[in-house]
C-alpha positions as CSV (number, residue, x, y, z in Angstrom):
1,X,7.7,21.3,38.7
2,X,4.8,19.4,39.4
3,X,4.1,16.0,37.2
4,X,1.1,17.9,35.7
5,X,3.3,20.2,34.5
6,X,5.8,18.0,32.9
7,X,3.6,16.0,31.5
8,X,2.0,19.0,29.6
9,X,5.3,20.5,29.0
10,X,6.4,16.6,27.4
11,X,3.0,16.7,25.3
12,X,3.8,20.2,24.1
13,X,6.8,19.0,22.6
14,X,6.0,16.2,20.5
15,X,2.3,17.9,19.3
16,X,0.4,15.2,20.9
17,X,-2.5,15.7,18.7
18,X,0.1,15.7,15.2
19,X,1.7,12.7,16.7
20,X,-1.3,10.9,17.5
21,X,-2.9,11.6,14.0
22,X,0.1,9.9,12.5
23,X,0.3,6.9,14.7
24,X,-3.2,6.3,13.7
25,X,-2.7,6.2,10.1
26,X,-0.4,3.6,10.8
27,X,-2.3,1.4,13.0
28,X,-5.0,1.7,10.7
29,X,-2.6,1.2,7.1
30,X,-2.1,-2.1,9.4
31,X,-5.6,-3.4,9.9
32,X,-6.6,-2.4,6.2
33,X,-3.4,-4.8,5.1
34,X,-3.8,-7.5,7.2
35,X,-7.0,-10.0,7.7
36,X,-8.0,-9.6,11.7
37,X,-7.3,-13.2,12.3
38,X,-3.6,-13.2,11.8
39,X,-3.3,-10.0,13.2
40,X,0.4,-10.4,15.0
41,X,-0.5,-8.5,18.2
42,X,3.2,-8.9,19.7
43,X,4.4,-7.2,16.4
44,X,1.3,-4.6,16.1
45,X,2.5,-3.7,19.8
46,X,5.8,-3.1,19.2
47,X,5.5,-1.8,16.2
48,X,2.9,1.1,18.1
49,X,5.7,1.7,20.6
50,X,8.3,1.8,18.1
51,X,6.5,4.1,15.7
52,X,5.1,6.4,18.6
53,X,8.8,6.9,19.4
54,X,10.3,7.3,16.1
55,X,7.3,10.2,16.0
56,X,7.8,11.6,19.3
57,X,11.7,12.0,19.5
58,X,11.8,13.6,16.0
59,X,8.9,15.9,16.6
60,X,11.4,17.2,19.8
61,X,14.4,17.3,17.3
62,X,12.5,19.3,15.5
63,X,11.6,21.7,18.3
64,X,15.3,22.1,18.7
65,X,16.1,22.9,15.2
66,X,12.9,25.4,15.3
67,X,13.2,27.0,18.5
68,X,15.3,30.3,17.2
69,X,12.2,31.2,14.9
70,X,9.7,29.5,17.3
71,X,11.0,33.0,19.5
72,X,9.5,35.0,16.8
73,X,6.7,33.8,15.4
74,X,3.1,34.8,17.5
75,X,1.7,31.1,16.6
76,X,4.9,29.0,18.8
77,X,6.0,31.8,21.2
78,X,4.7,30.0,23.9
79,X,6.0,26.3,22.7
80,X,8.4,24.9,25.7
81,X,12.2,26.1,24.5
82,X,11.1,29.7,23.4
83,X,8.5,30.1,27.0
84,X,12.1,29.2,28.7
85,X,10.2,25.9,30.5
86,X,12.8,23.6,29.2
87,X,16.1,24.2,27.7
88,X,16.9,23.3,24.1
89,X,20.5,21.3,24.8
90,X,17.4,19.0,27.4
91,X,15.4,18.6,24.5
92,X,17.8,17.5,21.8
93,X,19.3,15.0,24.3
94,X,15.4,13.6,24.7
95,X,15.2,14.2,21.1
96,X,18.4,12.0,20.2
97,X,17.3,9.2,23.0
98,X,13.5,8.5,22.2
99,X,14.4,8.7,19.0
100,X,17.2,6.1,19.0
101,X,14.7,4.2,21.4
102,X,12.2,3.8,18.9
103,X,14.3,2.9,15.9
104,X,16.6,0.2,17.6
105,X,12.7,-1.4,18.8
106,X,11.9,-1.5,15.0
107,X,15.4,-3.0,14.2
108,X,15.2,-5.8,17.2
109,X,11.9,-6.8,16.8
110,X,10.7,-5.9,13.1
111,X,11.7,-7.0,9.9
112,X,14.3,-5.1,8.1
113,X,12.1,-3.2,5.6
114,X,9.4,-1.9,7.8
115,X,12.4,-0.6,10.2
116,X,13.8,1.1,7.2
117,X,10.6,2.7,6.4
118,X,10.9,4.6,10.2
119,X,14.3,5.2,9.6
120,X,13.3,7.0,6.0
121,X,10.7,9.1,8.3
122,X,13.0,10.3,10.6
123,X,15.4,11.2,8.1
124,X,13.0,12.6,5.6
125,X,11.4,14.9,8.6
126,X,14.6,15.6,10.4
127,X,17.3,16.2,8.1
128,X,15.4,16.6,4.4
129,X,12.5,18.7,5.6
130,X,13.3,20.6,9.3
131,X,17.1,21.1,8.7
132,X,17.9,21.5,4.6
133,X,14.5,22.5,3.1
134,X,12.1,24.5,5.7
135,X,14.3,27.5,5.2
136,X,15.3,28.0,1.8
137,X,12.3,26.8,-0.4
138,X,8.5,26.8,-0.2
139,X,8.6,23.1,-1.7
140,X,9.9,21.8,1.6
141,X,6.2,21.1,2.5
142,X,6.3,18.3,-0.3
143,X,9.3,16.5,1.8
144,X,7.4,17.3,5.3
145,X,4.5,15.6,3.2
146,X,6.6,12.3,2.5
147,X,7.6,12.2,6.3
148,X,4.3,12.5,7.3
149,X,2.9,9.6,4.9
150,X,5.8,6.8,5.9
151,X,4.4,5.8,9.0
152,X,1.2,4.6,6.9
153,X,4.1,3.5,4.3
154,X,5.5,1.2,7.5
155,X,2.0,-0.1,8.7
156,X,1.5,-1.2,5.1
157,X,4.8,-3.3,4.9
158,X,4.3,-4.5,8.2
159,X,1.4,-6.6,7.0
160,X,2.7,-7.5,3.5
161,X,6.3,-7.4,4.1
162,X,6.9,-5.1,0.5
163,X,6.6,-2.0,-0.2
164,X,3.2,-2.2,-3.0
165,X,0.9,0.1,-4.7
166,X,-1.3,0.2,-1.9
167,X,1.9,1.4,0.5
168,X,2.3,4.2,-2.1
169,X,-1.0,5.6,-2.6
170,X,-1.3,5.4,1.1
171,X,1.7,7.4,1.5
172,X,0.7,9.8,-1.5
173,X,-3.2,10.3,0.7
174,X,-1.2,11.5,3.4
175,X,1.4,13.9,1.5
176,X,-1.7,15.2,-0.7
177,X,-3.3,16.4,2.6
178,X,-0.3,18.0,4.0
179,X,-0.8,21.1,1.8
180,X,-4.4,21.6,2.5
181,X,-4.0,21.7,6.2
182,X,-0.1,23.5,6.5
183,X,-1.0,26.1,3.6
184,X,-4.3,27.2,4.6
185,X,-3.0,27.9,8.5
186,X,-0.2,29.7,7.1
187,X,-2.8,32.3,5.3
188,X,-4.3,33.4,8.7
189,X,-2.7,36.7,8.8
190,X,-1.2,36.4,12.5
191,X,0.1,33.3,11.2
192,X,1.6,34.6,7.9
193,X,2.9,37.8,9.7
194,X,5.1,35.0,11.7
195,X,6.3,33.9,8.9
196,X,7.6,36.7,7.2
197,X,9.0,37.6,10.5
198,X,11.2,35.1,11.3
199,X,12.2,34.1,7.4
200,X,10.6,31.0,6.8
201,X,9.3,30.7,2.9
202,X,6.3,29.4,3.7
203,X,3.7,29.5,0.4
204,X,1.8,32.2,1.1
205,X,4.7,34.3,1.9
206,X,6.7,34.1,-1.4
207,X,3.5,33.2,-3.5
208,X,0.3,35.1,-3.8
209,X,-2.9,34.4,-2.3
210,X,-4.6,33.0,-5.0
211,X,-2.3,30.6,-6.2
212,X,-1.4,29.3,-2.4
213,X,-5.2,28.5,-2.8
214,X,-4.7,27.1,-6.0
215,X,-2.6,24.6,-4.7
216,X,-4.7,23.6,-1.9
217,X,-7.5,23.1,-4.4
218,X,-5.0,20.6,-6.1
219,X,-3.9,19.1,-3.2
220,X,-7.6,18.6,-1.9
221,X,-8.5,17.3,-5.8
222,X,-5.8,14.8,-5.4
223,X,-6.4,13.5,-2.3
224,X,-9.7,12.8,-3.2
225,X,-8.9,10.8,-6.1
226,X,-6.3,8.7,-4.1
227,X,-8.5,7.6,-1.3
228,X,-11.5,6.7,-4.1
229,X,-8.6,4.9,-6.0
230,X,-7.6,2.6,-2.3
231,X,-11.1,2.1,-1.9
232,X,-11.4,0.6,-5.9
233,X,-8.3,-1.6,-5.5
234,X,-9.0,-2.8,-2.3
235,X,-12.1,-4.0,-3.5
236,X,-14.0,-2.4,-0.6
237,X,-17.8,-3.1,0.6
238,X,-19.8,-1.5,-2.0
239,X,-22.0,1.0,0.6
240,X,-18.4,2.2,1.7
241,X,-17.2,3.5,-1.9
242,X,-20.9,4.8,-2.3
243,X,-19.8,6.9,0.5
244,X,-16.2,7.8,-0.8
245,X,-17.7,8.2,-3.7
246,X,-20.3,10.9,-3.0
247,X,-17.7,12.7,-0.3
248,X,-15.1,12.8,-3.0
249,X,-17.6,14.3,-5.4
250,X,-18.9,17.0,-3.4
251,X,-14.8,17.9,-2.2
252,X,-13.7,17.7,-6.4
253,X,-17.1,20.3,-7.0
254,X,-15.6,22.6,-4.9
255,X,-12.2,22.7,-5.5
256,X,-13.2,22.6,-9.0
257,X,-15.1,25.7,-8.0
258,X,-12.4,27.4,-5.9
259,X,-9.4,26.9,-9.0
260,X,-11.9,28.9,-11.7
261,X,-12.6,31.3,-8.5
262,X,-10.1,31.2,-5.5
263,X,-12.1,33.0,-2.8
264,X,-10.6,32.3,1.0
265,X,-14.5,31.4,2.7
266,X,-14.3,28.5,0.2
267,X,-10.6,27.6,0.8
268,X,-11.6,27.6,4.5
269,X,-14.8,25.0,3.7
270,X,-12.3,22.9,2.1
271,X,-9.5,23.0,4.5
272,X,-12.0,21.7,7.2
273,X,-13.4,18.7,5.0
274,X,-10.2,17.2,4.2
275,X,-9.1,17.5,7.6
276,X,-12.4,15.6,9.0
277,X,-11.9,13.3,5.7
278,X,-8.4,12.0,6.5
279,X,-9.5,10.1,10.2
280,X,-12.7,9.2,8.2
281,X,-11.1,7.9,4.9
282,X,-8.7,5.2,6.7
283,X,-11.9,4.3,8.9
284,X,-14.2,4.3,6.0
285,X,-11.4,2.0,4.2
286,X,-11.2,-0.2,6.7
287,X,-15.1,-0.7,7.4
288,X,-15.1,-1.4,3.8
289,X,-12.4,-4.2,4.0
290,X,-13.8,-6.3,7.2
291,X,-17.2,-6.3,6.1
C-alpha cells in the first residue's frame, strides 16, 4: 500500500478533523491560562504530543469497539475496519500503543494532575462512553460530552496547576456543544436510519423529533451562556465581550425561538452557528485576554 494510502487510511482512523478540533481547545485553554511570557514551550510541546496521542489512540480504540455497527450504518461503512483496509486486532494493538504512548509522556514529563486529567479522558471516552453507555442509553452523549471537554480541562491545569472554575466552565463549553453538533447529524434521515439499524439509542431514535430539537436548543442556550460567563470572569478586552455578547444574543433569540416552535430549518441554522462559534469563542477569549 502506498504511503498515500496509509497515511489516509491512519487519518481515517483517529478523525483528523475531531482530533484536531480537540487538541485546539487545549492549546488554546493553555494560552487563555497562562501570560505569553512564561509560556513553558518544553511543557506546551510535550503536552501537544502527549494530548494528540491520548486523542489519537483512543479515537482508534474506539474504531475497534465500533466497527461491528460501523458495518451497518450508511454514514461509517466505508471507515477502515468495516471497508476491510485494516484489520480490527491491527487497530486495537495501535489503539493500546499510541495510547499508552501518550499517557506515559504526560506522566514523565507533566505534573501529576494535568496527566490525570488525560488519563480521565481516555477513560471517560473509552470505557464510560464507547464501551458501557453508547449502547444502552441515549444519555451516553453527556459522558462523550465530558470526554470531549477534558483536554481543555488539561490545558487549563497545565497553566494553573488546579483544577478551578475556569477548568470547569471550560470543560462544561465543550460538553454543552456536544449535543448541538452529535444530535442534529443524527436527525439526517440516512443518518438516523443507521441508527436504528444497527441498535444504537441515539436521541432521535428513542425520542421524538421535537424534543431531540429541544435539547439542542438547550444545549445551544447553555453554551452560550458559558462562554459569555469565561469571557466576564476572565475579565476580557471589553470590544471582545461586545462581540460575545451580541453573538450570544442573537444564538439565545433563536433557540428561544426554536423551544416555543421546534422547526428542523431553524435547528439546522443553529447547529451551524455553534459549530463556527466554538473555534471562534476560545479565539475570541483569548484575543480578549492578551490585549
Amino acid at each position: 500500500m502506498a504511503f498515500k494510502n496509509i497515511l489516509s487510511m491512519y487519518l481515517d482512523l483517529i478523525k483528523a478533523k475531531q482530533t484536531l478540533l480537540l487538541l485546539f481547545t487545549a492549546i488554546f485553554s493553555y494560552l487563555i491560562s497562562v501570560e505569553f511570557s512564561t509560556i513553558n514551550w518544553q511543557h506546551l510541546i510535550i503536552f501537544i504530543m502527549a494530548i494528540f496521542m491520548a486523542i489519537s489512540g483512543t479515537t482508534m480504540l474506539n474504531m475497534y469497539v465500533d466497527h461491528d455497527i460501523d458495518k451497518i450504518m450508511e454514514r461509517t461503512k466505508c471507515r477502515p475496519i468495516p471497508s476491510g483496509e485494516i484489520s480490527k486486532n491491527v487497530v486495537l494493538i495501535n489503539g493500546i500503543i499510541v495510547t499508552s504512548i501518550g499517557l506515559i509522556l504526560a506522566f514523565i514529563f507533566l505534573d501529576w494532575l494535568t496527566a490525570f486529567v488525560i488519563v480521565l479522558g481516555t477513560f471517560f471516552d473509552y470505557v464510560i462512553y464507547s464501551i458501557l453507555l453508547k449502547r444502552k442509553t441515549k444519555y451516553s452523549i453527556v459522558f462523550g460530552g465530558i470526554a470531549g471537554g477534558l483536554p481543555a480541562l488539561a490545558g487549563r491545569v497545565l497553566a494553573v496547576q488546579k483544577i478551578d472554575l475556569i477548568g470547569i466552565l471550560f470543560l462544561l463549553f465543550i460538553l454543552t456543544w456536544i449535543p448541538i453538533h452529535i444530535l442534529t447529524l443524527a436527525m439526517l434521515p440516512k443518518n438516523l436510519k443507521g441508527y436504528k439499524d444497527a441498535g444504537v439509542p441515539m436521541w432521535p431514535v428513542v425520542s421524538s423529533k421535537e424534543e431531540t430539537m429541544r435539547v439542542i436548543a438547550g444545549s445551544a442556550f447553555l453554551n452560550m451562556i458559558i462562554l459569555f460567563l469565561i469571557a466576564c470572569i476572565l475579565n476580557t478586552n471589553l470590544i471582545v465581550r461586545i462581540l460575545i455578547s451580541v453573538c450570544c444574543l442573537f444564538v439565545i433569540y433563536l433557540v428561544i425561538k426554536n423551544l416555543v416552535n421546534p422547526s428542523e430549518k431553524l435547528t439546522f441554522r443553529i447547529f451551524k452557528i455553534a459549530s463556527m462559534f466554538m473555534v471562534l469563542g476560545f479565539f475570541l477569549i483569548y484575543l480578549g485576554v492578551i490585549f
